[in-house]
Each structure stands twice: as structure tokens, then as C-alpha cells.
ROBABA-731083 format. One line per 4 residues: their letters; for each residue x, y negated, z negated of C-alpha. Coordinates in steps of 0.05 Angstrom, whole numbers, padded with zeros to 5 digits. Layout:
! ROBABA-731083
a	X,Y,Z | ...;
END
This chain:
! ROBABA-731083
xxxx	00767,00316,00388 | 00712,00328,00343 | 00698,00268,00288 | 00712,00266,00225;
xxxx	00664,00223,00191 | 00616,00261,00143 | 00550,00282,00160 | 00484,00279,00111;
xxxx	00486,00353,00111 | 00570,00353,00088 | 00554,00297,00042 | 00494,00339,00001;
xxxx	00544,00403,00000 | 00594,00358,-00033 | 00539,00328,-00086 | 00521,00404,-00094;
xxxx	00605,00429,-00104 | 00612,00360,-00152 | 00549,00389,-00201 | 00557,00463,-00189;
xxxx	00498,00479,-00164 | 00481,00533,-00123 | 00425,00525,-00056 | 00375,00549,-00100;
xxxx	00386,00510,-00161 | 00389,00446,-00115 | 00320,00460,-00091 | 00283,00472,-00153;
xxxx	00314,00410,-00179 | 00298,00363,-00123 | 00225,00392,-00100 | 00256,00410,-00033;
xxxx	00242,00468,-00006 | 00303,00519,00001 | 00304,00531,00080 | 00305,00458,00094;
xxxx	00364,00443,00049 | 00401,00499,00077 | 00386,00467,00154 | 00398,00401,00130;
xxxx	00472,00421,00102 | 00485,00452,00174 | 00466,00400,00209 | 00400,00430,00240;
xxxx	00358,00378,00203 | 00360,00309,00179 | 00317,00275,00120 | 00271,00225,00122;
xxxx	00283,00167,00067 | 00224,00194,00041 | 00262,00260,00026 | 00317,00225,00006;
xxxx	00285,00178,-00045 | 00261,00243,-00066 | 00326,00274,-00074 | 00360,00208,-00112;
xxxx	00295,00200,-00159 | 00285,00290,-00178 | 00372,00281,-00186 | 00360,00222,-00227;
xxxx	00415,00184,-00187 | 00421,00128,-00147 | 00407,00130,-00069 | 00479,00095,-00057;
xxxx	00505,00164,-00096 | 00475,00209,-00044 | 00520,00186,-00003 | 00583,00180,-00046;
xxxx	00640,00226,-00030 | 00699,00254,-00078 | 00758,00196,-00062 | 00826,00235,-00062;
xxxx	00860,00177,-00039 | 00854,00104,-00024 | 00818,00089,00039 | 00860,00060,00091;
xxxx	00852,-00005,00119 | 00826,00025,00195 | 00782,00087,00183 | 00772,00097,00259;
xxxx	00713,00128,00245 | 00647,00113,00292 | 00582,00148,00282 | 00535,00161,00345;
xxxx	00461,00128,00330 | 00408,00181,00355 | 00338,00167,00335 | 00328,00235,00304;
xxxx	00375,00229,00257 | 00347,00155,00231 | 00316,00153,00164 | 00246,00130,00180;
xxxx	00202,00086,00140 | 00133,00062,00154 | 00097,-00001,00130 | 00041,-00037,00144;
xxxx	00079,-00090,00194 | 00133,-00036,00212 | 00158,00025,00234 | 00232,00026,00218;
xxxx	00286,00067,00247 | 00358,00069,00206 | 00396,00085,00256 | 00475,00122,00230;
xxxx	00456,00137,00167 | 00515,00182,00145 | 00560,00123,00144 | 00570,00097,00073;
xxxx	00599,00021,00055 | 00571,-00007,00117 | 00571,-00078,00127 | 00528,-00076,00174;
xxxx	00463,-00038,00188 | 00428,-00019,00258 | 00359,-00012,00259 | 00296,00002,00313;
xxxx	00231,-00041,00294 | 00175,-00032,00318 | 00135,-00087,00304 | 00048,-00078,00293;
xxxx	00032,-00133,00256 | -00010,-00188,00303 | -00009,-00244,00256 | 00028,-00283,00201;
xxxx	-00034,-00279,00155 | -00037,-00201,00174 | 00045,-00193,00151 | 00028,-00226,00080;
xxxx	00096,-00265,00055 | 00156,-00280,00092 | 00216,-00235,00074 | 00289,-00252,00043;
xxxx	00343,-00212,00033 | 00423,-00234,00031 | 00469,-00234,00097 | 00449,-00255,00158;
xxxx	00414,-00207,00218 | 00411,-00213,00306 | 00353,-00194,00328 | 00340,-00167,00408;
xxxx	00278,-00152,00440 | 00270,-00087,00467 | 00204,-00087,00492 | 00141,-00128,00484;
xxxx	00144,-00195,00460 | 00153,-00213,00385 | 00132,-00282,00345 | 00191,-00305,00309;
xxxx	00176,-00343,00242 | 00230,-00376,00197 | 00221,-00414,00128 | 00254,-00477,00166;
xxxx	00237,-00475,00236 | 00178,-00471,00281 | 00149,-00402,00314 | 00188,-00383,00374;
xxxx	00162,-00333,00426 | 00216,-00282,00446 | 00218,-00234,00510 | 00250,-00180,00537;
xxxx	00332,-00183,00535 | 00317,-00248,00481 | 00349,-00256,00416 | 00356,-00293,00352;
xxxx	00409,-00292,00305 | 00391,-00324,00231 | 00406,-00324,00157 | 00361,-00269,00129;
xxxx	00374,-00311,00061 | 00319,-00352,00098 | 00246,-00327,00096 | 00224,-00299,00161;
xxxx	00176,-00248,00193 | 00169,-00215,00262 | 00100,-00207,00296 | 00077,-00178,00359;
xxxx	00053,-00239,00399 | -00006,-00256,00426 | -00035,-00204,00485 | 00024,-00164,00457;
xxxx	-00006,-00105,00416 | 00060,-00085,00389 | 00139,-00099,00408 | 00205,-00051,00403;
xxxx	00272,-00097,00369 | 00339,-00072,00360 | 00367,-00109,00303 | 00432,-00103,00262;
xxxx	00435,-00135,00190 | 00496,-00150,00168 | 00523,-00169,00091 | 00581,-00175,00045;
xxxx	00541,-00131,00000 | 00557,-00057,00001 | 00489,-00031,-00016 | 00453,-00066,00033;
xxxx	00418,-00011,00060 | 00399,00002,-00012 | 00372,-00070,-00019 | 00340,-00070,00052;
xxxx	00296,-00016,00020 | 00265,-00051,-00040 | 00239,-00100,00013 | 00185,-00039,00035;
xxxx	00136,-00053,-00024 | 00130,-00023,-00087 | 00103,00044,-00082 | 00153,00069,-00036;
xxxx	00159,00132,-00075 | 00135,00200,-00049 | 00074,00220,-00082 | 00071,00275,-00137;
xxxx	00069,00339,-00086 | -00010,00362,-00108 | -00020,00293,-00081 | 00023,00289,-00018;
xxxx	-00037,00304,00027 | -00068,00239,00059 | -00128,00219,00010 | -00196,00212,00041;
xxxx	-00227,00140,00037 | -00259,00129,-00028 | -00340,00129,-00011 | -00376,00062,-00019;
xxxx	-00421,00058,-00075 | -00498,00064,-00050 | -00543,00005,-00056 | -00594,00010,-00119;
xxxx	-00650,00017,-00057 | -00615,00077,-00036 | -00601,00105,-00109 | -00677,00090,-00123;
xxxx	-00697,00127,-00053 | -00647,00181,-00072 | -00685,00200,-00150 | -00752,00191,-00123;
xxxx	-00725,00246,-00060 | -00698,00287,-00123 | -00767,00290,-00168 | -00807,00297,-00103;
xxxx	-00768,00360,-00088 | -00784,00388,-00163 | -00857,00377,-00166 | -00867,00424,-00100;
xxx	-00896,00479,-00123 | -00855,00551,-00112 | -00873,00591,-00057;
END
């Protein structure tokens, strides 16, 4: 019995039927390229949040909206429905302290979301501020070992098959501990609020956006500005070099 809850590449053929729009016309609005919309919508291909923050800001709709289907009926109280959480269909996000992996994506209204961490971060002052967000999260250590902080409570040092449940209302961060260069959780965040995965991604930084796509190679570092001995050294190299006479 195959299931019968909606995949991301059924849920972007519905968006497409809802607006009329044809393959084509989908890709030259949303910047994606025509092949990989086409794989996506038969399941050969999933989207990065990346892509899809793409897709929900070129649309001009909201991310929640990407996943939206056409309601012919009222939803009944047991849905049965289950979704199986492979790690290539996640939608991946990278920060500085993270690398984040969404795990069942195609489920909309979920109370609950599972994620993969891995933590890099090494220290408090290398995270920056401790996070909030509303509903409550259980975290499980994977691999590694991971520094828990809370607004209210003193560091703890979790292992291996260790947990910690709190109230992500609370400011907290997770850091690889000490001799511990990074450490693998499996957490699942859990809220009243229906967009939660929607608020969960605000909490990624600002400029979470995909870059214009002339700019979406990764920009070389910035040279430093030379020393006034070394721009002095440099003019008298230049005027040197004009006064030699032509052979």
C-alpha cells in the first residue's frame, strides 16, 4: 500500500495547476532551471531551503504556501498519514554554529519538527547570543559530545545516548565540548504554532536569502589594504621601471 501523503514534487504541480502555469513559465518565474523542476515534480530531486526560499521569494508568496494544498474537504480528525525521514530529502541549511538537516519536509501543519544538527561551534563566545523560539524541543546525542547552555541553568556536558528536554521559550545554545571538534543531535521541536518550521527559519540570521544568481559563486576574500611602506616601495618600484631606458 503505497502512501498517500503529498510529496514536494506533487505539492509544486499543484501550486503550478492552482496559477496555470505551464513547466516553463514556472521556471522563468522562479530562476529555476527547467530540468530540475521537472525532476523535482517526479520525485527524482528534492530542494534545498535555499531553492525553496527561492521559489517563495521569485513567487512572491509565503514559504508556508509552498506547501499549501487545494482543501476539498475538511481534514479528518486521524490523517494516518506518516512520512519516512531520509537525509536526502531534508532541506539543508548551513550556519556558522550549524549544519541543519529538516528531516520530512513534505508534511505540512506539523506540530512537531525532526531535525539532524550537527553542531561546529567550540564555544559560547564563538555561537554569539543564545537562541529563543516558542514550544519546547528534546534533544539526543548522536555522536560526539555537546555543551548544553540554558538562560537559567548551568552548562551540562551531554554524551552519547544523552538527552535534554527544555522550553525553547528559554535561551539556549549547543556547542561541541571540549576535545570534541564537532557532535551529531537528533532533535525534534515541537509547538502549538503551525508555522513553526517557518519560524525555526528566521532564527538562521538575516541574510538567509540566496544571492542574486551573477553573484551565487563563492566571493574571494576581500585583499587587505597594503601598508603605506609597501604603497611607498610599490611607486618608487613603478618610476624606477619608467626611467630605464628602452632597449
Amino acid at each position: 500500500m503505497t502512501s498517500q501523503h503529498p510529496t514536494i514534487g506533487s505539492l509544486l504541480r499543484g501550486l503550478r495547476a492552482r496559477n496555470g502555469w505551464t513547466l516553463k513559465e514556472m521556471s522563468e518565474r522562479c530562476g529555476i532551471p527547467l530540468s530540475t523542476l521537472s525532476k523535482v515534480e517526479h520525485d527524482r530531486l528534492t530542494l534545498t531551503y535555499d531553492k525553496l526560499l527561492q521559489l517563495s521569494q521569485r513567487l512572491n508568496i509565503r514559504m508556508s504556501e509552498l506547501f499549501a494544498e487545494q482543501d476539498e474537504a475538511a481534514e479528518p480528525a486521524v490523517t494516518a498519514r506518516r512520512s519516512i525521514g531520509r537525509i536526502e530529502d531534508a532541506i539543508r541549511v548551513n550556519t556558522p554554529n550549524y549544519d541543519y538537516y529538516y528531516l520530512c519536509p513534505e508534511l505540512r501543519r506539523k506540530r512537531m519538527i525532526p531535525v539532524l544538527t550537527r553542531v561546529r561551534a567550540n564555544s559560547i563566545r564563538e555561537f554569539g547570543d543564545l537562541v529563543r523560539h516558542s514550544g519546547e524541543e528534546y534533544i539526543h546525542v548522536l555522536e560526539g559530545k555537546v555543551e548544553v547552555h540554558t538562560e537559567f541553568y548551568d552548562p551540562i556536558v551531554l554524551g552519547p545516548g544523552e538527552s535534554v528536554y527544555i522550553d525553547s521559550n528559554m535561551g539556549h545554545a549547543y556547542i561541541a565540548a571540549a576535545g570534541c571538534d564537532e557532535a551529531l543531535l537528533l532533535g525534534v521541536c515541537s509547538s502549538a504554532d503551525e508555522q513553526l518550521l517557518e519560524s525555526l527559519m528566521t532564527l538562521h540570521g538575516e541574510d538567509t536569502s540566496p544571492p542574486p544568481p551573477a553573484a551565487r559563486r563563492i566571493a574571494a576574500p576581500a585583499p587587505k589594504p597594503a601598508s603605506p611602506r609597501a604603497r611607498r616601495a610599490r611607486v618608487a618600484g613603478t618610476a624606477a621601471g619608467k626611467s630605464k631606458p628602452a632597449r
